[in-house]
N, C-alpha and C positions, 0 to 999 in steps of 0.2 A: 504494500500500500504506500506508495510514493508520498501523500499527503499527511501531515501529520493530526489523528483525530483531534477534535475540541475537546474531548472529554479527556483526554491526555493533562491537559491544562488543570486538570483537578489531580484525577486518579491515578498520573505519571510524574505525581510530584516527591520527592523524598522529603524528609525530615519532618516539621511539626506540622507544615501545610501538610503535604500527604495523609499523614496518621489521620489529622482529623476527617478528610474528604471520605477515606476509608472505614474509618475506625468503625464510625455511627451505622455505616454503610452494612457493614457488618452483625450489627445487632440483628439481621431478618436474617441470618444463616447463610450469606452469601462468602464461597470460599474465595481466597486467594486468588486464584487465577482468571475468576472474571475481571479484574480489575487492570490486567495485563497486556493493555491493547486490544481490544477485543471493541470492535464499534458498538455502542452504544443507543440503542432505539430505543427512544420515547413512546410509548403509546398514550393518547392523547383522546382521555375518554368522559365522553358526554354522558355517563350512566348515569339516569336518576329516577328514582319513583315518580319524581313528580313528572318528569319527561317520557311519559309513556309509550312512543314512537322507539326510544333508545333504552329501553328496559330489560332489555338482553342484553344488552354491551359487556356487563359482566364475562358475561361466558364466552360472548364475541373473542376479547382481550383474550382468554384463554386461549382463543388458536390463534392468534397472533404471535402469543408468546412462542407459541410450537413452533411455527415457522423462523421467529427470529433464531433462537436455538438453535435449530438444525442447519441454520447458515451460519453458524460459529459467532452470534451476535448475543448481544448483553441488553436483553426486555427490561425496561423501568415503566412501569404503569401510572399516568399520573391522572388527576382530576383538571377540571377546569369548568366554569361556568357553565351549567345545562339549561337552554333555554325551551320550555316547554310548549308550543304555541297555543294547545289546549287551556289550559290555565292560569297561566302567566297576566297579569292586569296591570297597566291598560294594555298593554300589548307588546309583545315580543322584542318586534323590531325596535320599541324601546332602546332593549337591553343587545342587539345585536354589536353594536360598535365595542361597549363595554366587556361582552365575551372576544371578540376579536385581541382584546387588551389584556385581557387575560391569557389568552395563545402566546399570543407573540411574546409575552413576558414571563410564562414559565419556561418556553421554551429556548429562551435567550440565556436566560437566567443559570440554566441548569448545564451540565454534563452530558449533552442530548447531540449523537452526531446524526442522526437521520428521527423521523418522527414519521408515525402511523396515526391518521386521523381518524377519530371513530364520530362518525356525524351519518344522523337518519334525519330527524324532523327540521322543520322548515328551516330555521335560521343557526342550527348547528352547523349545519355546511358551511355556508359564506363567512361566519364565523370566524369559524376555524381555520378557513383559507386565508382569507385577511390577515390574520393573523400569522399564518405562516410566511405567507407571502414576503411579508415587512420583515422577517429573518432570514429566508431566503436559505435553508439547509436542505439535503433531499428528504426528500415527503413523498407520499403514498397516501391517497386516499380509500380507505375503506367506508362501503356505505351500508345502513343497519338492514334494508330492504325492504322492500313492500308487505304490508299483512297479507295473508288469503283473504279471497275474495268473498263477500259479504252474503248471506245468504236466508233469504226471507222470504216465506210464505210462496216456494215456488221460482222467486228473480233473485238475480245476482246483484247486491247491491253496495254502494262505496259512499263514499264521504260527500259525494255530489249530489245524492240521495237526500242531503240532507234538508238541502233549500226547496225541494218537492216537498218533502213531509212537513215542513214547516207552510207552506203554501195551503195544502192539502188539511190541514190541523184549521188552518186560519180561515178556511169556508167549510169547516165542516165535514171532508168527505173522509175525515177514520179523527180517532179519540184521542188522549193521552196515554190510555193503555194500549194501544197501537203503538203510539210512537216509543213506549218504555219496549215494547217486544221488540221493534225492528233495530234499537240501541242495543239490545243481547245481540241480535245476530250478525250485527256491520263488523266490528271490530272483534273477531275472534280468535287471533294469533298475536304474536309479535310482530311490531314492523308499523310501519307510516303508514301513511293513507294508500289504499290499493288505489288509487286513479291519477292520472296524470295532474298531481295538484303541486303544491311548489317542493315538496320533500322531492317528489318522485324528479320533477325538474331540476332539481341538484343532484339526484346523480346522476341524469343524464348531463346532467352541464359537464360536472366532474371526466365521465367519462370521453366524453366529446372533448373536451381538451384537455387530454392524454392526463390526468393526472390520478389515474387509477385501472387496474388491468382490466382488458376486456372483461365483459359481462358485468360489470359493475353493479351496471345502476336496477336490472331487472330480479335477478334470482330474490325469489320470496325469501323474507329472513326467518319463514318458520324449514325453509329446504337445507336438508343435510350441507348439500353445497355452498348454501353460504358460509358455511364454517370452513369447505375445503378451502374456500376462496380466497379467507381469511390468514388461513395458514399460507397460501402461497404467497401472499400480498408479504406476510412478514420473513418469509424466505426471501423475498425479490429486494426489500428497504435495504436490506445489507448489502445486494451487491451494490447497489444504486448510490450507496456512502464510499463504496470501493472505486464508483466511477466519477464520485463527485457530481451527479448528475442531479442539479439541483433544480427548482422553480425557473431560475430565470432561463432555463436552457429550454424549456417544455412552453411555457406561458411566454408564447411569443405571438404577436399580434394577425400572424397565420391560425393559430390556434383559437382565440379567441372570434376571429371570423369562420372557423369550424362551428363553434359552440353556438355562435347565433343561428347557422342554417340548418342543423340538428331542430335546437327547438324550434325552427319554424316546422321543421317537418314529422313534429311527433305532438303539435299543440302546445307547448308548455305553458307554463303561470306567468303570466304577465313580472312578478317581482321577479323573474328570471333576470329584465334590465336594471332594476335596480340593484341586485346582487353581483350582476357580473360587471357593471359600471364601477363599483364600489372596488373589486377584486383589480380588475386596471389598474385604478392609481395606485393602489397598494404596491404594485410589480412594477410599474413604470411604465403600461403601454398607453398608449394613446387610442381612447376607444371616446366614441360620439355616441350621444340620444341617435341622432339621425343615422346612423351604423345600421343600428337595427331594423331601421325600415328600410334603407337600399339592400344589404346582405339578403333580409327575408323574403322581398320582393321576386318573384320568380320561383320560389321553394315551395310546393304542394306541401297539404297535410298527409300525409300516406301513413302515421298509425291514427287507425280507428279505436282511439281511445277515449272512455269519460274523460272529464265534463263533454268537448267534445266531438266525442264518439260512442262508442257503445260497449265495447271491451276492456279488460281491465290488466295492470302492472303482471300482474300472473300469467295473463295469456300472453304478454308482451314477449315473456320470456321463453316459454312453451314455442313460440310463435319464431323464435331465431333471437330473443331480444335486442338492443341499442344496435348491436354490429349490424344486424339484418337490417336494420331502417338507414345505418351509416353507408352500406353498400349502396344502396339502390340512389343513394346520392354521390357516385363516386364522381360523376365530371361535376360536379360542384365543390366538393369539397378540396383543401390544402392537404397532399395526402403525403406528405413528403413529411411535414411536423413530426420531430420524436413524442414519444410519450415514456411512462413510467417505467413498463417494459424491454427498454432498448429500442423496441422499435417503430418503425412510423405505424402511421394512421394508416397508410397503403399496406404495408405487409400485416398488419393487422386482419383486417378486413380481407386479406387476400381468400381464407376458406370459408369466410359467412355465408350462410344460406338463409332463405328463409320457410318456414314451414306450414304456414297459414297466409294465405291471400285475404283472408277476411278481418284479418288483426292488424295487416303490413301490405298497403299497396304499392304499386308503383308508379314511379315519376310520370308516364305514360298514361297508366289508369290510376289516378293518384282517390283517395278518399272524399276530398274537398280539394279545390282548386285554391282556394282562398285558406290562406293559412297565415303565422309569424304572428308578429307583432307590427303595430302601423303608426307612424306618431304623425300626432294631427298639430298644427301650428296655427297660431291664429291669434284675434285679439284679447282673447280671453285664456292663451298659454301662451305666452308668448316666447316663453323657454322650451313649449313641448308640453307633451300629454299622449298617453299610449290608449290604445282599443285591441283585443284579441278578435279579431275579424271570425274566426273561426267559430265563437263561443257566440257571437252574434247576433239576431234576426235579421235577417237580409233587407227586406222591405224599411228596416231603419237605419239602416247605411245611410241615408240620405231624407233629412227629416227636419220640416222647421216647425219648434212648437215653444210655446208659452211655458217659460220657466217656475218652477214653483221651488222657492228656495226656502232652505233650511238652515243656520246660521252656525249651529254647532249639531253635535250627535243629539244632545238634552234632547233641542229642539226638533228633531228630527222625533226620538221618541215620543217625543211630547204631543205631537202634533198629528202625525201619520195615518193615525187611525182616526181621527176626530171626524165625522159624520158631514160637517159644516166643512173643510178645508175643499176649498177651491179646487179641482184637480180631475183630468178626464185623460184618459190612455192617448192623447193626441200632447197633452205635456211632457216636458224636461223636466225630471225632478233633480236639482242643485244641491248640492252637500259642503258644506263649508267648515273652513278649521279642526282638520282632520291630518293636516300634511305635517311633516317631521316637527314644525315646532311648533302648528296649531295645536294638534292633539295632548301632548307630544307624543311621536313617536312613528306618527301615520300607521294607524292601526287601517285591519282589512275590514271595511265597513261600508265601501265603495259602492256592493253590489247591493244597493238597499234593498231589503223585503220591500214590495207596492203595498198603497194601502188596500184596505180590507176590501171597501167597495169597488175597486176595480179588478181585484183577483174574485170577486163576484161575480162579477160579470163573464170572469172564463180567459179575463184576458191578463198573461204573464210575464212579459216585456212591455219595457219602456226604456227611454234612455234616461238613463240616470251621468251623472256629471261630480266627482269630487275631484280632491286633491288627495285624498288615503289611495288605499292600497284595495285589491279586491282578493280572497283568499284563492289558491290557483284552483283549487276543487269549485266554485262559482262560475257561474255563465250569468247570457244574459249581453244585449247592446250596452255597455256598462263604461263608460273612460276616467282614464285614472292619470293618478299623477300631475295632475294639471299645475305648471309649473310657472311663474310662481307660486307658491300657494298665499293661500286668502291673510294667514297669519302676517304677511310679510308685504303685504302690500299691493300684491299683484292685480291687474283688471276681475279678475276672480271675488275678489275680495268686492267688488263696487255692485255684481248682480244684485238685484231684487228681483221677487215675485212678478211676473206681467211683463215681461224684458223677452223678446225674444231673439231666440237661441237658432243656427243653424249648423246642425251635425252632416258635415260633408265628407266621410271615409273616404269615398273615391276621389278626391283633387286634395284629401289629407289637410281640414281645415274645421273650424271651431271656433266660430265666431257670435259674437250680438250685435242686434242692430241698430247701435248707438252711439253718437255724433262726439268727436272729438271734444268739444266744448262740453257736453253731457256726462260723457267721462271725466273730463277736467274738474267741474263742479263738485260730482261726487267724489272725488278720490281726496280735493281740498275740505273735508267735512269728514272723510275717512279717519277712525281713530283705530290703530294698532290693540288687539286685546293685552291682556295684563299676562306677565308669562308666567306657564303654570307653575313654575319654584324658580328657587333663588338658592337654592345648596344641593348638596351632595353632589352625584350624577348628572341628574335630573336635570339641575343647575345648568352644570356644564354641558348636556347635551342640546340643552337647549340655547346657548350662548355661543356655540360650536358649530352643528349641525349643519351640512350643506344640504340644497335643495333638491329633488328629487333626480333631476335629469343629469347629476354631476355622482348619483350613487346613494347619495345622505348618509357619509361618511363623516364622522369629525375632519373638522379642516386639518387640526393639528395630527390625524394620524396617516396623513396620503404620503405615499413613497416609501420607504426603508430608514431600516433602522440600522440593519446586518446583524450579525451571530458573533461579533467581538462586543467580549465584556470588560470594561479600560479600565475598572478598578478591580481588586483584591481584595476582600476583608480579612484574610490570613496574616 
C-alpha cells in the first residue's frame, strides 16, 4: 500500500500518544494486531427505533463487518444522527444539514481510512453523503432497501396508498377501522417505503452515480441478499482505501448528469433536486436548477412504478432492477464514469437484462413519454420551481385559475375544510411559508389534501402551488419549491386570494397576472414574518439556510473541509 493510512496517524504512533489511541481501544477485546496497519472502515450507521425504514441496520452492520474482515480490514461501527421522516417534527429536512454535520465530523475526527454508509429512509442518504462528501475518503454506499410489498384485502398496496385512503376516509367510502387494517398490512417487513418515493430515489441516485455496487438501490431488505450485498460492499471498501479511490474520483459532473437521466426514467421524488443540488456543492461540481430540466428533457419514464405507475421497489428488482432500466438508456447515459466497483457505468451494465416488460419498458415503447422533473420560471419563481410531469393530470398542464391562498400551514388547516371558503376545482390553491426558513425547514406538505366539498364531488386534482416540498410517494398537478420563497420576500410572498394564476408546463412558466406597479405596491407594505427561533440549531439554520434551487444547504457548509486533522490533543 504505497499511501500511508490516516489511521496510522493514531494507531502507528509509539510512546504515550500511541498507548493511549490503543490502550482504550483495547478494552472491547481487540488484539494487537488489528492495530498494525490494517485499513480501517468506518461503518457509519443510521440505526434507530425511532427510524423505522433503518431498523435492521443493526444486523445490516453485521455483514458488513464480514466482509471488511475477510478483506484483511479493521470494522469500527459508529452512530451518527438518524433522521426518521415518519416522526421526526416539524420535519426532517429540518435536521438534514445538521446530520450531514454530524458525518462529516465523526468521520474527520476519527481513525477512519474508508467509511461504509448505512442510509435507507429519506434524508439519511443525502445526509450522509454530504457529509462525506466534505471529507472526501473512499466511501461505499450501502442502502437498507425496500419493505415487501403491501398487501390488503386482495391489492398490493404502498405508501402512495396513503393519500387515496385519506381521500376515501374524507367522503366517506371505508371507516377508520379500514384504514387501522390497511396500516397492518402496508408496512410489513423491514425497509423504506416499497414505491418509488424519495428513500427508494436515493438509492437509485446512489447507485446511478456509481457510489455503490450494482443492485443497490432495488433488493428488498427483508431478501437474504441484501445481506450478501452487504458483505461484499465491505469486502470491496478495503480495496477501494488500497486504491485511494475516493469521492472526488467517482462524483464527477458526468456522473451527476447520469443520476439526473436515471431519475427521469424511473419517476423519482421531486427532492431528488434538492438532495443532489445540495451533494454538488459539497464535492465541488457545478450542477444548475435548470440541469435538470435540459438533462430530463428527452428521457421516457420506462419503470412503471407507484406513485407513478402501478408496480412496486420489489418487482423492480424481480424485474432486472436499477441496471435493467440503466441499460435500456445506454446512448444516453456517460458510461465511461468509474464507480465504487473499479469499474465504469458501461462495463457494469454490460450483462443486464431485463425480465419483465410490464415493470421496465423501453426507450422505444417507453411507459409514459413525459417523465423527469420540469422547472417552471416565471414571475412568481423567479429563481425556479419544479412539477413531476409524470405524477400529473394532463389536462392541467396548462390551466388558468383563480388563486385561493393560504398564508401559512395553520391557515391552510384552518380553513380547508370550512363549508363557506370560496373554492371550485377550476382554482389554484397557494400554500405559503413553508420553504426552508418559512416553515422552517420546508417540510413535504406541498401536495395538499383538497377540500372536503370538492373531493365530493369525485373530483381529485387540482393544482396546488407552495414553496415546501411534496413527499416523493405523492402525486397529483402539485409545484414545488417555488423559489424564492414567501419567507424571504419573493413575488410568492405578495399573492392573494382572487389573483390569477397561469400554470404553463409546456413553455415551463408560472406566472400572475399583475402589473409591475401592482407588484411594487404590495411588496412596499410586504412585512417579513418573525423567525421561528433565535438559538440552538434552529437558530442557525435559519440564519444560514440557502434557498431551494441552490440545495438548502447551510451557506457555511458548501465545498470541503478534507480528512487532515491540524491539531493533536496528545
Amino acid at each position: 500500500m504505497s499511501k500511508k493510512l490516516r489511521s496510522q496517524n493514531w494507531f502507528g504512533k509509539d510512546g504515550k500518544d500511541g498507548f493511549i489511541y490503543r490502550a482504550w481501544m483495547k478494552n472491547q477485546g481487540i488484539p494487537d494486531d488489528e492495530f498494525r496497519g490494517k485499513p480501517v472502515i468506518g461503518i457509519c450507521n443510521t440505526w434507530s427505533e425511532l427510524t423505522p425504514c433503518n431498523g435492521h441496520f443493526r444486523e445490516l452492520a453485521e455483514s458488513v463487518k464480514k466482509g471488511v474482515l475477510e478483506a484483511g480490514g479493521f470494522p469500527l461501527e459508529f452512530p451518527v444522527m438518524s433522521l426518521g421522516e415518519t416522526l421526526i417534527k416539524p420535519t426532517a429536512m429540518l435536521y438534514r444539514n445538521l446530520a450531514s454535520m454530524d458525518v462529516e465530523e465523526s468521520i474527520r475526527a476519527n481513525p477512519i481510512d474508508g467509511v461504509v454508509l448505512l442510509c435507507g429512509c429519506d434524508k439519511t442518504t443525502p445526509s450522509l453523503v454530504m457529509g462525506a462528501c466534505s471529507v472526501d475518503i473512499p466511501t461505499l454506499v450501502v442502502s437498507g432497501g425496500p419493505m415487501l410489498t403491501g398487501k390488503f384485502r386482495g391489492k398490493n398496496i404502498g405508501t402512495s396508498d396513503i393519500w387515496r385512503f385519506s381521500q376515501e376516509l374524507s367522503t366517506g367510502k371505508i371507516t377508520q377501522q379500514d384504514l387501522r387494517m390497511a396500516e397492518a398490512a402496508m408496512c410489513r417487513s423491514d425497509g423504506h417505503c416499497a414505491v418509488m418515493g424519495t428513500a427508494s430515489t436515493m438509492a437509485c441516485m446512489v447507485e446511478s452515480l456509481g457510489l455503490s455496487l450494482p443492485e443497490n438501490a432495488a433488493i428488498p431488505a427483508a431478501d437474504s441478499r441484501r445481506k450478501v450485498f452487504a458483505q461484499l460492499s465491505g469486502q470491496r471498501i478495503v480495496e477501494m482505501v488500497k486504491e485511494d479511490l475516493t469521492l472526488t474520483h467517482i462524483l464527477t459532473r458526468k456522473a451527476f448528469e447520469n443520476a439526473i437521466m436515471v431519475n427521469a426514467a424511473i419517476g423519482g421524488s421531486t427532492n431528488f433536486v434538492i438532495h443532489l443540488l445540495a451533494i454538488a456543492g459539497r464535492i465541488g461540481v457545478p450542477l444548475h436548477i435548470d440541469d435538470f430540466d435540459r438533462l430530463s428533457n428527452g428521457i421516457p419514464l420506462l419503470a412503471n412504478l407507484q406513485p407513478s405507475g402501478e408496480y412496486f421497489m420489489e418487482d423492480l428488482y424481480y424485474a432486472g432492477g436499477l441496471q435493467a432500466v440503466m441499460k435500456e438508456l445506454d446512448r444516453f447515459l456517460n458510461k465511461d464514469c468509474i464507480t465504487v466497483n473499479g469499474n465504469t457505468i458501461g462495463e457494469n451494465l454490460k450483462d443486464s437484462s431485463c425480465y419483465n416488460r410490464n415493470v421496465i419498458e423501453t426507450t422505444q415503447t417507453p411507459f409514459n413519454k413525459t417523465s423527469g422533473i420540469i422547472v417552471l420560471k416565471g414571475n412568481i419563481c423567479e429563481d425556479g420551481a419544479v412539477i413531476k410531469p409524470s405524477a400529473a393530470t394532463p389536462e392541467l398542464m396548462q390551466h388558468t385559475g383563480k388563486a385561493v391562498v393560504f398564508e401559512n400551514i395553520e391557515d391552510y388547516k384552518l380553513r380547508v375544510n370550512d363549508p363557506d371558503l370560496e373554492i371550485d376545482e377550476t382554482c389554484i390553491m397557494v400554500l405559503k411559508n413553508v420553504g426552508p426558513k418559512g416553515y422552517p425547514g420546508m417540510a413535504e406538505v406541498g401536495n395538499m389534501t383538497l377540500p372536503k366539498k370538492i373531493l365530493d364531488k369525485g373530483i381529485t386534482d387540482m393544482v396546488r402551488i407552495s414553496d415546501g416540498r411534496m413527499s416523493g410517494t405523492g402525486f397529483g398537478t402539485v409545484v414545488l419549491h417555488v423559489t424564492p420563497e414567501a419567507a424571504v420576500g419573493g413575488t410568492f410572498a405578495l399573492l392573494k386570494t382572487g389573483d390569477s394564476i397561469t400554470l404553463d408546463v409546456i413553455n415551463r412558466t408560472l406566472t400572475v397576472a399583475l402589473s409591475a406597479d401592482e407588484l411594487a405596491q404590495r411588496r412596499a407594505s410586504w412585512k417579513a414574518p418573525e423567525a421561528a427561533a433565535n438559538r440552538g440549531f434552529v437558530g442557525l439554520y435559519v440564519q444560514h439556510v440557502q434557498q431551494a434551487n441552490l440545495g438548502a444547504d447551510l451557506d457555511f457548509l458548501i465545498g470541503q473541509s478534507g480528512s487532515i486533522v491540524t491539531r493533536d490533543s496528545h
